[in-house]
Each structure stands twice: as C-alpha cells, then as structure tokens.
C-alpha positions in Angstrom: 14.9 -20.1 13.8 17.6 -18.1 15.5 20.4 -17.2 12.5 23.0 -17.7 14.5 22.7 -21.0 14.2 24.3 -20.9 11.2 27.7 -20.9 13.2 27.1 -23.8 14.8 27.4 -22.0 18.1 26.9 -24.4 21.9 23.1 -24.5 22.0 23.5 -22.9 24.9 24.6 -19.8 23.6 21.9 -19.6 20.9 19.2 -20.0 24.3 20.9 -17.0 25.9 20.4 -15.2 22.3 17.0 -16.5 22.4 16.7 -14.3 25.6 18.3 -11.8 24.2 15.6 -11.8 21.3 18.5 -11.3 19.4 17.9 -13.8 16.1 19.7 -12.0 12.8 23.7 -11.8 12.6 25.3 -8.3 11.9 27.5 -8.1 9.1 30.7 -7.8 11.0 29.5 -10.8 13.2 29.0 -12.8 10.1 32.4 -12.2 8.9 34.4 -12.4 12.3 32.4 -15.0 14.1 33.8 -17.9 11.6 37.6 -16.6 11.8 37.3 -16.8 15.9 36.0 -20.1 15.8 38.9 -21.6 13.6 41.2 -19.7 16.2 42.8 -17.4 13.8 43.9 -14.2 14.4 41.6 -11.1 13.5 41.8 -7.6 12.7 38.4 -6.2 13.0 37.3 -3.2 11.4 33.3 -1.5 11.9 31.5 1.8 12.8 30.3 2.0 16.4 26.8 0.1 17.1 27.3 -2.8 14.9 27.4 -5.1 17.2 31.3 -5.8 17.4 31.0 -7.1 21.3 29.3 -10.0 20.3 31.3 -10.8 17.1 33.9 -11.7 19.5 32.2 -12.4 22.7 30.0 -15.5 21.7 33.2 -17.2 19.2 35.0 -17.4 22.3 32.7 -18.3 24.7 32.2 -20.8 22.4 35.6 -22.0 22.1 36.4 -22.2 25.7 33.2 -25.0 26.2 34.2 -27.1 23.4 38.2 -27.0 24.4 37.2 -27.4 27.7 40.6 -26.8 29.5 41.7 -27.3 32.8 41.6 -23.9 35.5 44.9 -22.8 36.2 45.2 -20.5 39.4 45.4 -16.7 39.2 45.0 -17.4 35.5 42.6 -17.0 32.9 41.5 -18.8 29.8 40.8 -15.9 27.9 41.5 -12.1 28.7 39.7 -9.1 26.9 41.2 -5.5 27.3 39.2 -2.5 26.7 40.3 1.7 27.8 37.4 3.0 30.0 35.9 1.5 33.0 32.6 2.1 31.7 33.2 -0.1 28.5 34.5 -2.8 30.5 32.0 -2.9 32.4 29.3 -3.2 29.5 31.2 -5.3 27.6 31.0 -7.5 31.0 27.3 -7.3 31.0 26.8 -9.0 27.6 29.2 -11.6 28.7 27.0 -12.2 31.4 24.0 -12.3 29.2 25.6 -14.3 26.6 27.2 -16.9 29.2 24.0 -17.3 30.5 23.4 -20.9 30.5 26.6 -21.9 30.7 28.6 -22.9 33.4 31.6 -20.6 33.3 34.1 -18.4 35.5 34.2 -14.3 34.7 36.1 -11.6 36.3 35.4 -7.8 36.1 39.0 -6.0 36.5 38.6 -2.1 36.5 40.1 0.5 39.1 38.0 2.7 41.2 37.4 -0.3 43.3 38.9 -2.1 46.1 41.1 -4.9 44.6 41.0 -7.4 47.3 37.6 -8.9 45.8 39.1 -9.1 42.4 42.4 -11.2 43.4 39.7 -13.4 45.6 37.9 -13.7 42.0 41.0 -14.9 40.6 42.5 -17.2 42.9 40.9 -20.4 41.7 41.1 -19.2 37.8 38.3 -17.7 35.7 36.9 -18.6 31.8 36.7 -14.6 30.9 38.5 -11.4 32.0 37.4 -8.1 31.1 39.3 -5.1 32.5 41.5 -2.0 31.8 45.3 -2.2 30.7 46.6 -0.6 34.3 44.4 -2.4 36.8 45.2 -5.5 35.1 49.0 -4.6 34.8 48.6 -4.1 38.8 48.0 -7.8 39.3 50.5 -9.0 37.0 52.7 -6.8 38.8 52.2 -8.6 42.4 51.3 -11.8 41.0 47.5 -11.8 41.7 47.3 -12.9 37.8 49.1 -14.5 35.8 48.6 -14.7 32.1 51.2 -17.7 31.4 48.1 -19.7 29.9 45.9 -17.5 28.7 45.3 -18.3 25.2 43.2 -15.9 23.4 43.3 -12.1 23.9 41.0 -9.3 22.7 42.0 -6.0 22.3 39.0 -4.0 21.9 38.9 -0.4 21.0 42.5 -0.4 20.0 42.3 3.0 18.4 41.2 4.4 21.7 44.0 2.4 23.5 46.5 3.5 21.3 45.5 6.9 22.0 45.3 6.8 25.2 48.9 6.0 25.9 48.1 2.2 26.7 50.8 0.7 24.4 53.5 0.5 26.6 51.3 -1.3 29.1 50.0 -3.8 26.0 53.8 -4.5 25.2 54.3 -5.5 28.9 51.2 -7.7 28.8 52.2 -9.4 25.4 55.3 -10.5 27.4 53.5 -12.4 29.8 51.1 -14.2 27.6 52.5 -17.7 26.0 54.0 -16.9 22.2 51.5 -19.6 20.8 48.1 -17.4 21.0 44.8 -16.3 19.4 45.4 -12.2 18.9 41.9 -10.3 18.4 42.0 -6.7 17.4 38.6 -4.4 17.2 38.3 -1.0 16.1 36.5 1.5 15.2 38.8 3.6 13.3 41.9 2.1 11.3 44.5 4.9 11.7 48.3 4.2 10.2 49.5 3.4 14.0 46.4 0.2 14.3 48.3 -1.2 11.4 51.3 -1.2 12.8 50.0 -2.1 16.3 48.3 -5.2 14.1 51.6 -6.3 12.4 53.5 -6.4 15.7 51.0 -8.4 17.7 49.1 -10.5 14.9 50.4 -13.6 13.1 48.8 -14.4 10.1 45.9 -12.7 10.8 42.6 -11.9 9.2 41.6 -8.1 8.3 37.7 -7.6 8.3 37.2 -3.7 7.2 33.7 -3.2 7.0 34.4 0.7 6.8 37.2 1.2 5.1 36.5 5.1 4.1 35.1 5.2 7.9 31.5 6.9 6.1 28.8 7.5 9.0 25.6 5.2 9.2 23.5 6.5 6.3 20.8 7.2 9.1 22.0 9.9 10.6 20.8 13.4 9.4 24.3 15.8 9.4 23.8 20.1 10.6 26.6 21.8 10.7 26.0 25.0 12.3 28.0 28.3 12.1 29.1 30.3 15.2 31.9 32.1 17.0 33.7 30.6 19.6 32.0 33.3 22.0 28.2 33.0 21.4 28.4 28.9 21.3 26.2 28.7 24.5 23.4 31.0 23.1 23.6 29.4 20.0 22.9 26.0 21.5 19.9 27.4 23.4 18.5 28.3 20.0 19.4 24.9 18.8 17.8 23.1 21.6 14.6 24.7 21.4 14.3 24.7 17.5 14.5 21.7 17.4 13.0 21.0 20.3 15.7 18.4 21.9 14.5 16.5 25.2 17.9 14.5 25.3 21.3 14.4 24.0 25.4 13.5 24.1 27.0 16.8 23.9 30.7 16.6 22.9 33.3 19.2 24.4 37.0 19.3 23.4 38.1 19.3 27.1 37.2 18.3 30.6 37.2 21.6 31.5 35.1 22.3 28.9 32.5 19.5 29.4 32.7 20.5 33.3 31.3 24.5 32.5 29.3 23.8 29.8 26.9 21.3 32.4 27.6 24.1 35.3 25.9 26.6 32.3 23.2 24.1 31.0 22.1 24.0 34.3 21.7 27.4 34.7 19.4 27.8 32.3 16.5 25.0 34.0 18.3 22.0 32.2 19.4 18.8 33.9 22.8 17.9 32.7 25.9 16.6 33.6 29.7 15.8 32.8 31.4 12.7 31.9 34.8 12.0 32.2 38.2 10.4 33.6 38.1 12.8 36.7 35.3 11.4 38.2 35.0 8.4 40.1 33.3 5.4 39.0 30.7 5.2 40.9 29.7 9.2 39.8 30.2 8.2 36.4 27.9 5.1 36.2 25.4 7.1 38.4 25.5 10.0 35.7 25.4 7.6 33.0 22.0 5.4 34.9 20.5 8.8 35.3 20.7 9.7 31.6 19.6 6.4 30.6 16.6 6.9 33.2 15.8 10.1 31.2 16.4 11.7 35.0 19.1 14.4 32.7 18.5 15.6 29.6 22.4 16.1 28.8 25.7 14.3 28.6 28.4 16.2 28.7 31.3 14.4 27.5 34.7 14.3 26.2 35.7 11.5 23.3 37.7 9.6 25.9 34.9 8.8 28.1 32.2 8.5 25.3 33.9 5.4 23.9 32.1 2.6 24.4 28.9 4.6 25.7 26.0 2.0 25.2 22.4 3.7 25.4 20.0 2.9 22.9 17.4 5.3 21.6 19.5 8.6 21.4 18.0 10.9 18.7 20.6 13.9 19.2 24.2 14.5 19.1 25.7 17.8 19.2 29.3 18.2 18.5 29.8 21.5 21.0 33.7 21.4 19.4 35.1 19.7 16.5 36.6 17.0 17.1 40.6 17.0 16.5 40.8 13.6 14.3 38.2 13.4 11.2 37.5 9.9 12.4 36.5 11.1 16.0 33.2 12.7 14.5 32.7 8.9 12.8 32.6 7.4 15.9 31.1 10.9 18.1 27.5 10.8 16.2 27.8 6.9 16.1 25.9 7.4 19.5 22.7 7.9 17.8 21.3 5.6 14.9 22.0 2.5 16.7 20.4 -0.6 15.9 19.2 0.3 12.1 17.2 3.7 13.8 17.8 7.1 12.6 19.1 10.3 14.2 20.7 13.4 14.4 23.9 14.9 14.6 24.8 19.1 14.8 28.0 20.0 14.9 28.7 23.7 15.9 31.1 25.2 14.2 34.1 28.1 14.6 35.7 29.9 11.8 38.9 28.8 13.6 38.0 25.2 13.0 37.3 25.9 9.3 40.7 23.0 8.6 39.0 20.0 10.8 35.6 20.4 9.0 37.5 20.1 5.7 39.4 16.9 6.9 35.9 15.6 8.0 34.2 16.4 4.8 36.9 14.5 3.1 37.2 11.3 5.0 33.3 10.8 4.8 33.1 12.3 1.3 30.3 15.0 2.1 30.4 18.5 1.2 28.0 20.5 4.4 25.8 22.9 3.6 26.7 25.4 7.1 23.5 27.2 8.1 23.0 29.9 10.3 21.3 30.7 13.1 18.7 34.0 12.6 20.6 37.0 14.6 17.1 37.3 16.5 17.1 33.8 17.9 20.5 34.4 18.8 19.8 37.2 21.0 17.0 34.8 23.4 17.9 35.2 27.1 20.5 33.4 28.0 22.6 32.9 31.0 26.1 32.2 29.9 28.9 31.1 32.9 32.9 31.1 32.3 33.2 28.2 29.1 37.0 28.2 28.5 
C-alpha cells in the first residue's frame, strides 16, 4: 500500500507515485501536504533533499482536479517561482512525473530561450507554471500572462530569491495576483529577512521548521582541511587521490574562481567543468547531463547555480572556499547524503577564513578537528594555472 494514501490524494496521483516507486512520505511532506490541501498558507522550513518539491507539488495538483476551475486565457491556475533555470526546470520534470495521469495544462517559463513558444503555451491558459521571477515579469510586462486569477503561488527557494535580488520583482508580481490567495513559501535556510519576506506576503499562515538550528544530515562525514590560500590546488590533488575521489561538486567563492579552478583540474588529466549564471542554458544543462553521465568527474560551482542541483548518488563535496553565510555550507554538502545515503564533505580551509568556520561550527553546533595534509604529499607534481 502506497502511504500517501493517507492524504487522500486523486488516485491518479498515487498511480504516478506508483511509478515513481515512491511509497513512504518524508517528514516535511507529512507536515505540509495536509496544510496545502485545506488551502492555507505555509511557511516551509527543511534541509536540501527532503523532498520539499513534492510536499507542495502533489497538494496542488491535487487541488486544482478537485476544484476543477474554468481556463482563463494567458492565465494560470497556479504559478510556482523558483531562482535558477536549472531548478525550474527539475522542479518541471517532477510535475511532469507527478501529473502523469492526469489531464492537465503545464508551462516551463525560464530565459535562455526563444519566448514565442512560451506565450503560444499560454494563450489558451495552463493548470501549472514553473519559471524564473524575470522571464515571468517579461510576460506580465507585455501581457503574454496575466496572473489576475491565479490562486495559489509557491515561492520556492526563497532564501535564494531573496538573495539574489528577486524581491523587487516578487513585489511586482504580488500586485498582479488577486488579494484572496493561497501563499506557499519553501526554504532551505530561515534567515531574519525570510521572516519578514513571510509576514508581508502570508496571511495566517502555517510555519513548518523541520531544521530549526539548520544541523546537516547526520550522514554526512565532515573534514575540514587546513591550507593557505596559495597551495589550495596542490592540496586538493592530495585530497583527491587520498581519498581516492572519482566524482564530486566542488564549491568556489566566485565565477572567476569556479572558471580557473576547472581550466587547472583539467590540466592535471581530470574532466571537469564550471557552473554558473554566465553560461547559457543549454552549456549548463549539457555540463550538468555530462556529470550525471559520469562523462566529468567535477562540478565546479558557485552557490548560486548549485541551488536546486538534483543528482543522486554524489559521495563527495569539497568546499574549495568557505562559504560567506554559515547556512550556505548547510545547504553546500546537502548535495551528497540524499535520499537516507551517506557522504562526504571537505572543506578546505584558510587561516584568513578562521571567522566563517567559527560561525559554522556554531550554527550546526560542531567543534572540527582541522587536519593537515603531510608536507610530502603536498609537494606531488602539480600543475597549478592563475586561481584568483
């Protein structure tokens, strides 16, 4: 018997689980799922891989066949924002998976891509949107969608949108959409400006915080790693072959960064690449299909494009720089451990960054033991480019 029965979900939806072979509820499904259904507003609080897509995905599928409202043109039923192409696109996917059996409109709404085909999408009104805030805020600008009946809107990743200067264009938005809505926040981190972003746009509304001290998955086996800023290459060499990694997300601080550090990796007989807002989307899903392909053995990639990354059995994740926000590294080494299996995470670490490993320690209430690399092993050949 599939668990998720237990919601009394269309039967539909439960056959598309069926498919999915997915049968037992995550915690933050079982707490958010109900809320969505009764239409209430939600502010939704879990570590990455917990499976917060679906814990709003199949509530509102759900909702739209049992309200079963009329299409209205250029419009949409519900809308679901989200900051990077690549998440919207995934998120898509499992909509597509979930909505499976059911007889329902969708819409993809990302740049990078010709918009003629997405206003033809729109033009007879669709169940689901999934997009980014300024493509979207492209067609409510020349009318090629209008949002006057949309009644339920997710904003997923808020952190991220917050941080990525999206707030203005979610203000805009909020002015088009009817006062009389379901609001559905999801985050990964709660920072002081989600609660404020939650009291503006929320009415009445539900807080789920299933990681309220933002702790890492218990699964994931923490290094922290002791360099200077100038021998961080060899040092990952060493790394790499002690502990003899095939595959892994490497985070860098910058583009710039995440650019040389792949130009450098590659150097040295490995196949990696960078990820990141300056490439196009069709490099970016290429990279990203590549990696999942095992055809690269490294990501390179900055925090920005990482959200939302969506590749199961990654054993490795090397922090090349400490992250800026404590809460970053939550969500950074979130990448591996998915789905209850373990992992690892190794963070490098500068003298100079000595303040942002204390703020980590204390948000996830773990004291490191810093190792350090034998000089010998330091001194293995290798070729080291411009990393700056």
């Amino acid at each position: 018997m599939n668990k998720f029965d237990t919601f009394a979900l269309n039967k539909q939806i439960i056959k598309a689980l069926d498919c999915a072979k997915i049968i037992k509820p995550t915690p933050i499904q079982n707490k958010i799922i109900p809320l969505i259904i009764k239409k209430s507003d939600v502010l939704g609080v879990a570590q990455t891989g917990t499976g917060k897509t679906a814990a709003y995905l199949l509530p509102v599928l759900h909702n739209i066949t049992k309200y079963s409202t009329v299409y209205k043109k250029k419009s949409c039923k519900s809308i679901v924002i989200v900051p990077t192409r690549e998440l919207a696109i995934q998120v898509f996917d499992n909509l597509r998976k979930f909505s499976k059996f059911l007889s329902l409109r969708t819409c993809l709404i990302v740049g990078g891509v010709k918009p003629g085909p997405q206003l033809k999408s729109l033009l007879k009104g669709v169940d689901v949107l999934i997009g980014t805030p300024g493509r979207i805020m492209d067609h409510v600008n020349t009318r090629g969608l209008i949002l006057n009946h949309t009644d339920t809107i997710i904003l997923d990743e808020a952190d991220q949108l917050m941080d990525l200067g999206f707030l203005p264009v979610i203000k805009k938005l909020s002015h088009n959409l009817p006062k009389k809505r379901q609001t559905i926040l999801i985050t990964a981190t709660m920072l002081t400006n989600i609660k404020d972003l939650a009291i503006k746009f929320l009415n009445n509304y539900k807080e789920i915080n299933l990681s309220p001290k933002a702790l890492p998955i218990s699964k994931i086996k923490q290094k922290v790693v002791k360099v200077t800023n100038s021998d961080k290459l060899v040092n990952l060499k060493s790394i790499i072959d002690k502990e003899n990694i095939f595959q892994a997300i490497i985070f860098t601080r910058t583009k710039k960064r995440a650019d040389n550090l792949a130009k450098s990796l590659n150097k040295n007989k490995f196949k990696a690449m960078s990820i990141h807002g300056d490439k196009r989307q069709s490099q970016r899903i290429r990279i990203l299909n590549d990696f999942k392909n095992s055809k690269l053995n490294f990501l390179i990639a900055t925090d920005v494009a990482a959200r939302g990354l969506d590749i199961d059995n990654i054993m490795f994740v090397i922090n090349y720089d400490l992250p800026t926000q404590p809460e970053i590294y939550v969500h950074r080494i979130g990448r591996t451990a998915r789905a209850g299996k373990e992992g690892i995470a190794i963070s490098l670490f500068d003298i100079n960054e000595f303040k942002k490993l204390r703020s980590i320690e204390k948000l996830i209430e773990k004291k490191f033991k810093v190792e350090i690399i034998d000089s010998e092993k330091k001194l293995q050949k290798f070729s080291v480019g411009k990393n700056n």
